[in-house]
Backbone as CSV, one residue per row, in Angstrom:
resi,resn,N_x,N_y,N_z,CA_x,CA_y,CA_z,C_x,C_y,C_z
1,UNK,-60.405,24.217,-20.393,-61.543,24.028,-19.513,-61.363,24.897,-18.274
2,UNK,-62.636,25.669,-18.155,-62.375,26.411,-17.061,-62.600,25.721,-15.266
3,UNK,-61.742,25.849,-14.464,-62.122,25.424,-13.016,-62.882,26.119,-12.011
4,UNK,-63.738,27.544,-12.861,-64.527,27.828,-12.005,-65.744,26.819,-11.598
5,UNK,-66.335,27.323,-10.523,-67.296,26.570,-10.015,-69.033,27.180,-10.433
6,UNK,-69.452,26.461,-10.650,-70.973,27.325,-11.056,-72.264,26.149,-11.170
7,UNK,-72.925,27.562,-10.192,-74.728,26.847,-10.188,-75.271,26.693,-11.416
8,UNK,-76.006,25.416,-11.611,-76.563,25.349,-12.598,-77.683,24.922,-12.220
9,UNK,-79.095,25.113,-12.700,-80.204,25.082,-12.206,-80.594,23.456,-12.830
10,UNK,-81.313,22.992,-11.862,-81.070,20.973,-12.133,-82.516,20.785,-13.303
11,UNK,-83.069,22.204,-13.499,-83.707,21.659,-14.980,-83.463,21.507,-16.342
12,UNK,-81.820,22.515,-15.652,-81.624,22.685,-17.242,-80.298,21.189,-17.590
13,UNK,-80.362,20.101,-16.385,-79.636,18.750,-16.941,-80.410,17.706,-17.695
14,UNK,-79.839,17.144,-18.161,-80.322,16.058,-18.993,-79.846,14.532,-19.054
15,UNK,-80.533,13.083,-18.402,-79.389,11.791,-17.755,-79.159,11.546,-19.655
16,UNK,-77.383,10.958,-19.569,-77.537,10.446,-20.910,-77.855,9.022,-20.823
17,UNK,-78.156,8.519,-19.584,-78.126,6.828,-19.731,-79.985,6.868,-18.679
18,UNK,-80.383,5.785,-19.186,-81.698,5.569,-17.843,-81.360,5.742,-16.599
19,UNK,-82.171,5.809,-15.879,-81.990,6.006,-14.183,-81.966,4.638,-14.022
20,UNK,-82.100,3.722,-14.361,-82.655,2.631,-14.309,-81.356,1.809,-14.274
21,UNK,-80.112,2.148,-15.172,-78.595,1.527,-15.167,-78.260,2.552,-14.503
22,UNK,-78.481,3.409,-13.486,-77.222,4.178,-13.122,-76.454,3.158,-11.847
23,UNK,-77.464,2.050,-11.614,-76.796,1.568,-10.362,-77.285,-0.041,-10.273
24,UNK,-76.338,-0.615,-10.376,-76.301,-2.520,-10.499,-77.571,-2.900,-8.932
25,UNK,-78.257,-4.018,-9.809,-79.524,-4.650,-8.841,-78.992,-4.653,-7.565
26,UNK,-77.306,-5.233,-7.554,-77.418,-5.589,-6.390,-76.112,-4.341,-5.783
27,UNK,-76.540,-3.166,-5.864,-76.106,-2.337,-5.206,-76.442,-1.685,-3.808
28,UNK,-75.538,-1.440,-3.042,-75.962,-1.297,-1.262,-76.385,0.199,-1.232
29,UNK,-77.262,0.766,-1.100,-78.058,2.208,-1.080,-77.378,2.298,0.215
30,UNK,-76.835,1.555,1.362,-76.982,2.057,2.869,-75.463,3.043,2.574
31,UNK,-74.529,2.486,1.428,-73.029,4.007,1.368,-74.035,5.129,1.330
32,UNK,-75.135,5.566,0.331,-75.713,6.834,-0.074,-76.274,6.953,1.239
33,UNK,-77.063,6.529,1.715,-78.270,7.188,2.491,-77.843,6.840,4.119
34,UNK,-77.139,5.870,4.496,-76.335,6.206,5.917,-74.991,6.029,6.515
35,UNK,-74.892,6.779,7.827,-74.019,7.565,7.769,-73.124,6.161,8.479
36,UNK,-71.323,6.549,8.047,-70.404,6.023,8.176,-70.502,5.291,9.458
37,UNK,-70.776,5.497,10.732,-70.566,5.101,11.953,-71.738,3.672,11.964
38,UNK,-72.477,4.335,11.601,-74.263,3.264,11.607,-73.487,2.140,10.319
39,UNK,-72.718,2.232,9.431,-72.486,0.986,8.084,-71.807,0.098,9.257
40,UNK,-70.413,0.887,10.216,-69.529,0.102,11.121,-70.247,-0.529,11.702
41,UNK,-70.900,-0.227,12.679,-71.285,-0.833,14.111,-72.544,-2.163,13.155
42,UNK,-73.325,-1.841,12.143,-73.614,-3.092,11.358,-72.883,-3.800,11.001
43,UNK,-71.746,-3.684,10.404,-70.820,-4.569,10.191,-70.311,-5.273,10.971
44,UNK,-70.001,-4.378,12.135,-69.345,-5.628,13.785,-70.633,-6.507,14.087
45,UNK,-71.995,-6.111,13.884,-72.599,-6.896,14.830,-73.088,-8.093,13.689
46,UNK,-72.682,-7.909,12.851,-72.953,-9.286,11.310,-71.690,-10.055,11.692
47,UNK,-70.362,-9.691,12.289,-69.410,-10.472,12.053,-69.597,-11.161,13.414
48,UNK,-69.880,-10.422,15.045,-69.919,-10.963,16.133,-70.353,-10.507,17.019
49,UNK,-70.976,-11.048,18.610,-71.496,-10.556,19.222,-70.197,-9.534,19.773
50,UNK,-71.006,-8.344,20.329,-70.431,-7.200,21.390,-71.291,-6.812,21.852
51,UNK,-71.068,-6.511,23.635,-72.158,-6.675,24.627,-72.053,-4.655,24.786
52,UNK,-73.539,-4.820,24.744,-73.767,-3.481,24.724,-74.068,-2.731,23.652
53,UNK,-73.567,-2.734,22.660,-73.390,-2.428,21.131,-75.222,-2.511,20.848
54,UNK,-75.634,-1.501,20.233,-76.994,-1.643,19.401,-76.782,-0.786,18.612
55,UNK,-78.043,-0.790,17.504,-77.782,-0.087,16.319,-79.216,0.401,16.363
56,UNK,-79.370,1.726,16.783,-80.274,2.569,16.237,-80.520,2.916,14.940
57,UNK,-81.455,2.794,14.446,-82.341,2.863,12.891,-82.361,4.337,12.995
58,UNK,-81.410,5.125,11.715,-81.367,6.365,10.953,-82.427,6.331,10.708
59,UNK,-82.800,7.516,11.029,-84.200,8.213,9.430,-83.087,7.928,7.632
């Protein structure tokens, strides 16, 4: 197997499973779509108050 790296144009893929199982009902989209610092500072403010602390809403 070779370890080069290479573009492949995303029409020419094909899913072998549905889109539909690629990811369990109760899976958290917020790892994919936001960013590391914004998961933390949600997480502190679910476990306890900290004064000052807000969480601005990512696009």
């Amino acid at each position: 197997m070779s370890k080069l790296k290479q573009t492949i144009n995303h029409k020419r893929l094909k899913l072998h499973i549905p889109a539909s199982e690629l990811y369990p009902a109760d899976y958290d989209f917020d790892i994919i779509f936001k960013s590391k610092s914004y998961r933390k500072i949600k997480h502190q403010m679910e476990r306890k108050h900290i004064e000052g602390l807000n969480l601005d809403e990512e696009e």
